[in-house]
C-alpha positions as CSV (number, residue, x, y, z in Angstrom):
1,X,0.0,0.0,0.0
2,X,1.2,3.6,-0.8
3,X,2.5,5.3,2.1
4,X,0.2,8.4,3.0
5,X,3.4,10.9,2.4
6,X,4.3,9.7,-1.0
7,X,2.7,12.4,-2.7
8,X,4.2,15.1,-0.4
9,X,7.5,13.6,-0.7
10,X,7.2,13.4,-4.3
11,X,5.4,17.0,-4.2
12,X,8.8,17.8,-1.8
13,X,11.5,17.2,-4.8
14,X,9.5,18.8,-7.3
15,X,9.0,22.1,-4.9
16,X,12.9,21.8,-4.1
17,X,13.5,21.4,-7.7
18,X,11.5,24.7,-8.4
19,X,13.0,26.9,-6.3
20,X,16.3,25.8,-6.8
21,X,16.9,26.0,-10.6
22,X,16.3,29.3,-12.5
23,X,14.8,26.9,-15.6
24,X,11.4,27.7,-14.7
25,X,11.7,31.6,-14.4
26,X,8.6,31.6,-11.7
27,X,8.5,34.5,-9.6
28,X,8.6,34.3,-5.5
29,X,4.8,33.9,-5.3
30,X,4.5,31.6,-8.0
31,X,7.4,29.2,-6.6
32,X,5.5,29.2,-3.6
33,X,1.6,28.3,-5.0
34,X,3.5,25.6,-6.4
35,X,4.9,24.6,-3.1
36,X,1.2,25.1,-2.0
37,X,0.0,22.7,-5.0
38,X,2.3,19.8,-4.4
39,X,2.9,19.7,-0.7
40,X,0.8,21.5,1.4
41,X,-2.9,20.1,-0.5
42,X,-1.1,16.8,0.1
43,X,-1.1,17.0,3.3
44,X,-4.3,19.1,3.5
45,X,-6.0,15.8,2.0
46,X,-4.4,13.4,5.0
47,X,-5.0,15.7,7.2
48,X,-9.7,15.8,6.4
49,X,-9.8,12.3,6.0
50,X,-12.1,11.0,8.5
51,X,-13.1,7.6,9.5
52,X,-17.0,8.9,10.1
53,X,-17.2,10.5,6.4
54,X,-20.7,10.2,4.9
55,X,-21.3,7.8,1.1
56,X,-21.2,10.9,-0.3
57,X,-18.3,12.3,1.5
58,X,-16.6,9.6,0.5
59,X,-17.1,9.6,-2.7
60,X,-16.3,13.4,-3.4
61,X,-12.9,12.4,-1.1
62,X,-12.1,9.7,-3.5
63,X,-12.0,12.6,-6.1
64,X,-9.8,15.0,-4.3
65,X,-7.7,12.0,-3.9
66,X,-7.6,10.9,-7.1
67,X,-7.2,14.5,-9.1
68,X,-4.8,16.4,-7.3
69,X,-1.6,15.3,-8.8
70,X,-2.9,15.5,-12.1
71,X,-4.2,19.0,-11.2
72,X,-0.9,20.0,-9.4
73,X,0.7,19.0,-12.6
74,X,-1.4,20.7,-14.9
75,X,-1.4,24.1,-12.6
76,X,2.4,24.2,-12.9
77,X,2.1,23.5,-17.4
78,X,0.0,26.4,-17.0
79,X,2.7,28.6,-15.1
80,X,5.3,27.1,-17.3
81,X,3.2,28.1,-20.8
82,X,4.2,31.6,-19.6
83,X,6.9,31.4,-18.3
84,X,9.1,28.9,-19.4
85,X,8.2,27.7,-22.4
86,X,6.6,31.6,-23.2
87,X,3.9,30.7,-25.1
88,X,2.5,34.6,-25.1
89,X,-0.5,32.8,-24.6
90,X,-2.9,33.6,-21.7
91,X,-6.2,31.7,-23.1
92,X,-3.7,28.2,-23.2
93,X,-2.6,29.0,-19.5
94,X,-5.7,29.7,-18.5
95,X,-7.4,27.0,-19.4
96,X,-4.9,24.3,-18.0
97,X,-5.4,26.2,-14.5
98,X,-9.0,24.9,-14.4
99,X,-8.0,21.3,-13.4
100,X,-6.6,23.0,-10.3
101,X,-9.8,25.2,-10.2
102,X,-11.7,21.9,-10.6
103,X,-9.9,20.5,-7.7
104,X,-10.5,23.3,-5.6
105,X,-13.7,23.3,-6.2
106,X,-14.1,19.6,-4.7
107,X,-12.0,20.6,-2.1
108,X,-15.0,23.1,-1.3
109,X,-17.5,21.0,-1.8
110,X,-16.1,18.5,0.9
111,X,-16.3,21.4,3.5
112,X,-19.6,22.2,2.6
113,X,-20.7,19.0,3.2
114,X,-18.9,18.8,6.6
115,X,-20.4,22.2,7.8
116,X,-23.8,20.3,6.8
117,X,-22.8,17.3,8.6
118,X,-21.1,18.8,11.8
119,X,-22.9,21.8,11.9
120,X,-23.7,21.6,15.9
121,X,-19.4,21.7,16.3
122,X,-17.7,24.6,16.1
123,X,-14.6,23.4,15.3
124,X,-15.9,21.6,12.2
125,X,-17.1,24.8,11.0
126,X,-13.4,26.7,10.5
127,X,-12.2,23.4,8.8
128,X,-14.8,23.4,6.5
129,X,-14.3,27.3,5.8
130,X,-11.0,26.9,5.3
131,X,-11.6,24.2,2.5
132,X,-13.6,26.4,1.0
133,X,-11.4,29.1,1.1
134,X,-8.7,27.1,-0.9
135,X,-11.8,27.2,-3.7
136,X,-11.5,31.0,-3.6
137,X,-7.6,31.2,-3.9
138,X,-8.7,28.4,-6.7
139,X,-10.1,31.1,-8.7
140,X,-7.6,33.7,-8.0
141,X,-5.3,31.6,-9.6
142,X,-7.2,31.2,-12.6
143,X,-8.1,34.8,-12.8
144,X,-3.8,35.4,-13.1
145,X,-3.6,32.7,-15.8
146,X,-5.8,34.5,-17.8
147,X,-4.6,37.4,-16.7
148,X,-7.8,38.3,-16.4
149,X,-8.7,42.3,-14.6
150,X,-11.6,41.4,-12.0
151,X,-13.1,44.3,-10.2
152,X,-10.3,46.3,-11.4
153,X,-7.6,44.0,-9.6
154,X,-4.0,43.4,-11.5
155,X,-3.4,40.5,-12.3
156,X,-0.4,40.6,-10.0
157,X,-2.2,40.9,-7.3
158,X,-4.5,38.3,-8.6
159,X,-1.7,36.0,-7.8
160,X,-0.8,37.7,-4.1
161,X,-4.7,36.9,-3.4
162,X,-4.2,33.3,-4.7
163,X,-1.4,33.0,-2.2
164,X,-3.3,34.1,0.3
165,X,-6.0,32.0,-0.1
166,X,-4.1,29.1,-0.1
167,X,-2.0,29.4,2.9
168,X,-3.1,32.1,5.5
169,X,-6.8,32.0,4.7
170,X,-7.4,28.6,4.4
171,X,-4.7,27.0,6.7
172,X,-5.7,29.4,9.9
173,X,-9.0,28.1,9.9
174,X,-7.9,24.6,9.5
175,X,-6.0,25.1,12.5
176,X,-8.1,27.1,15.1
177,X,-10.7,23.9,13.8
178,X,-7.8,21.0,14.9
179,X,-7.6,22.4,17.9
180,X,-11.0,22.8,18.9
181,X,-11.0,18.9,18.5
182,X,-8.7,18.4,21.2
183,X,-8.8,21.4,23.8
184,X,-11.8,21.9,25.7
185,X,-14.0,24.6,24.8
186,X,-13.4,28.1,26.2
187,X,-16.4,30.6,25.8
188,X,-13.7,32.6,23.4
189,X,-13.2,29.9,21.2
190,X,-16.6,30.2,19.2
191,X,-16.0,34.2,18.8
192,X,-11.9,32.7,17.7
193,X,-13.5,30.4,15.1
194,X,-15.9,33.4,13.7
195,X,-13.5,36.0,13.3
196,X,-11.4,34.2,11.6
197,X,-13.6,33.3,9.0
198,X,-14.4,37.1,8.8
199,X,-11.3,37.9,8.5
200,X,-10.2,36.9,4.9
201,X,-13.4,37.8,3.8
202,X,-12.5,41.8,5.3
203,X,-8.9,41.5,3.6
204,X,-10.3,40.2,-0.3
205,X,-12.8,43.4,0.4
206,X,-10.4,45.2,1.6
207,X,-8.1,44.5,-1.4
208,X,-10.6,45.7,-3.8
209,X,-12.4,48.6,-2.4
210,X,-10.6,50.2,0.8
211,X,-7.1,49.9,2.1
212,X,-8.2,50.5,5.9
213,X,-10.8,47.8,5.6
214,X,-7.4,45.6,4.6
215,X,-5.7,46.7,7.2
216,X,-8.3,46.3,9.6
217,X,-9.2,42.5,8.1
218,X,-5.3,41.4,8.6
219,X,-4.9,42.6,12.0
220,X,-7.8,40.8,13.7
221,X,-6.4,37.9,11.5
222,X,-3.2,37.9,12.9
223,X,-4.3,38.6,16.5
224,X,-6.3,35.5,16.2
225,X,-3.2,33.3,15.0
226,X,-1.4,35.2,18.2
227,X,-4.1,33.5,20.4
228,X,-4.2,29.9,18.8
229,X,-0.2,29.9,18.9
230,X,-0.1,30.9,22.7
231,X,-2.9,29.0,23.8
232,X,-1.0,26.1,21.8
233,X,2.3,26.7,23.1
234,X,0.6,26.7,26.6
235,X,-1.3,23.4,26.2
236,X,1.9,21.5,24.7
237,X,3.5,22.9,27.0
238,X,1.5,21.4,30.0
239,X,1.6,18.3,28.6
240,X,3.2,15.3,29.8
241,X,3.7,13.1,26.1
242,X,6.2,14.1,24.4
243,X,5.9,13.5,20.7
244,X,7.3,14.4,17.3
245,X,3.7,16.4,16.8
246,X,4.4,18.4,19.7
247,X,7.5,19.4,18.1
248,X,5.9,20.2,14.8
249,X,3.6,22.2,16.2
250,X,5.9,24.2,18.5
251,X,8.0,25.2,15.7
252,X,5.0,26.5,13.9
253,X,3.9,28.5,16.6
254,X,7.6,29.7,17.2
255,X,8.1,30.4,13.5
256,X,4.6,32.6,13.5
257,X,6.2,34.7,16.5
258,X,9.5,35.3,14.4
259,X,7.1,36.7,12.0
260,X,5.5,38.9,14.5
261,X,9.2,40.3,16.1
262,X,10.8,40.2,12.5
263,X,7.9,42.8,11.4
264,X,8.3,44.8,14.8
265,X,12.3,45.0,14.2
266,X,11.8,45.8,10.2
267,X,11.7,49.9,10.7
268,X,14.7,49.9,12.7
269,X,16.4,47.3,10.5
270,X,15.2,49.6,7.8
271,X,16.7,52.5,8.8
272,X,20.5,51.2,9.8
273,X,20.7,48.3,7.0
274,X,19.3,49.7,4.2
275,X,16.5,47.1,4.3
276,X,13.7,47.2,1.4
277,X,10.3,45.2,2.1
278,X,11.6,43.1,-0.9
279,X,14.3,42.0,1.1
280,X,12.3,40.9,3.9
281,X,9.5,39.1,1.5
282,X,11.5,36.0,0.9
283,X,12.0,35.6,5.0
284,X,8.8,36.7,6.0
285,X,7.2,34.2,2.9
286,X,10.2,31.1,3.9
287,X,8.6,31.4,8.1
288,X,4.9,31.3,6.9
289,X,5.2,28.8,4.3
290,X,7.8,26.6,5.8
291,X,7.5,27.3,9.1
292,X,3.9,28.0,10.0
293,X,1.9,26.5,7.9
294,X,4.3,23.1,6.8
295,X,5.5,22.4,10.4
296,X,1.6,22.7,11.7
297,X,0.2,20.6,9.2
298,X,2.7,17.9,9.5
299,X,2.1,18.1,13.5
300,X,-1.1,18.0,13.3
301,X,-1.3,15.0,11.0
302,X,1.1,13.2,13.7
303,X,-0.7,14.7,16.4
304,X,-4.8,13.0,14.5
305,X,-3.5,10.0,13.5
306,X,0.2,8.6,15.0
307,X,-0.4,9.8,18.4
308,X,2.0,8.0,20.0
309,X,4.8,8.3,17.7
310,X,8.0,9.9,18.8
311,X,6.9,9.4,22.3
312,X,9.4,8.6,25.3
């Protein structure tokens, strides 16, 4: 039988491959949807299997299952038909992005369907809205492959949105939504799950119509991840197994706060080491994606379904 990491291992050396070797000619953000193609929704997909899924659930799993390498593959012809092998062509990019749109889409679908299912848990909620968030930075995508203008958004930001969507957006929610299966519930925890599902909705607004409306969506976003790290940090820390999950997730957390201190220390950086915000993105994007968001899922995954492993 396959083991369950194959595809992110094999989703691993392609990433590695991509942002090691100039051949492709992808931009920052486009090296790292691709890392988000072919090893975070890997992990994504072992992380919402559950052993209580519906027929139907099942089925629709069986799909996401079944598509996403293909898609993944497809989604990076279609950056490639630009970019590499510069086709000049955005209706032939476009159109390959649509098996990662369709993918997306099912991804969506699945939370849907476990909102409708395990609509009485909280937690269940902000996993579901996070899969249907990765739908949403589905079409963002597709939107910069056809370098289509949608309510007078660039393209280029198109492809910031897509990012977005694909890690912050949808893995927050994710998170806060594991860890309301294991902690018991506070009475903060419910108002934690719905403002982070407000929140990306306040930054896409924001994006289009009204820059304090942005600003204002990504700082109740981050003060949420402030409280799921800490409260995190502060349950591992009080627990007695010590695991390889715990680890994983530990890191994550840490590698959010560097984030937080890294943007505190940027003015003063600025100003005595001739520091750009261009410098900082690769850092800032290397934490997130690496840190945060990898690091979590992979705990989480050991933390759901090996328990026990790593323990002393």
């Amino acid at each position: 039988m396959k083991h369950p990491f194959f595809p992110t291992i094999i989703g691993g050396i392609i990433s590695f491959v991509i942002f090691t070797f100039d051949f492709f000619q992808f931009s920052l953000i486009e090296k790292f949807l691709m890392f988000a193609s072919f090893v975070i929704l890997p992990l994504i997909i072992i992380l919402i299997n559950d052993k209580d899924q519906t027929k139907f659930q099942k089925k629709i799993y069986s799909f996401i299952t079944v598509l996403h390498f293909p898609a993944a593959l497809l989604s990076l012809a279609s950056l490639m038909s630009n970019k590499t092998w510069e086709t000049g062509n955005s209706a032939i990019s476009g159109s390959l992005s649509l098996a990662w749109l369709l993918f997306t889409f099912l991804l969506a679908l699945y939370g849907l369907l476990l909102i409708s299912e395990k609509k009485e848990k909280i937690e269940e909620i902000a996993i579901g809205a996070g899969l249907i968030y990765f739908f949403i930075g589905g079409i963002w995508y597709t939107l910069y492959q056809f370098q289509l203008t949608f309510l007078l958004v660039d393209p280029t930001v198109s492809a910031l949105s897509s990012v977005h969507f694909h890690f912050s957006s949808a893995i927050v929610p994710i998170f806060i939504g594991m860890l309301g299966r294991i902690m018991v519930k506070k009475s903060w925890y419910t108002w934690l799950v719905v403002i982070d599902i407000i929140g990306p909705i306040l930054i896409a607004i924001g994006i289009v119509f009204s820059k304090p409306l942005e600003i204002m969506g990504v700082s109740i976003f981050a003060c949420n991840i402030i409280i799921y790290s800490t409260y995190l940090l502060l349950k591992i820390r009080k627990s007695t197994k010590k695991s390889c999950g715990n680890l994983l997730l530990t890191l994550s957390s840490l590698a959010f706060f560097s984030i937080i201190v890294l943007s505190i220390c940027y003015p003063i950086a600025k100003r005595y080491f001739s520091l750009t915000i261009l410098d900082m993105v690769p850092i800032y994007g290397s934490l997130h994606a690496f840190g945060f968001v990898l690091f979590g899922l992979l705990g989480w995954i050991l933390m759901t379904y090996y328990p026990n492993k790593g323990d002393n």
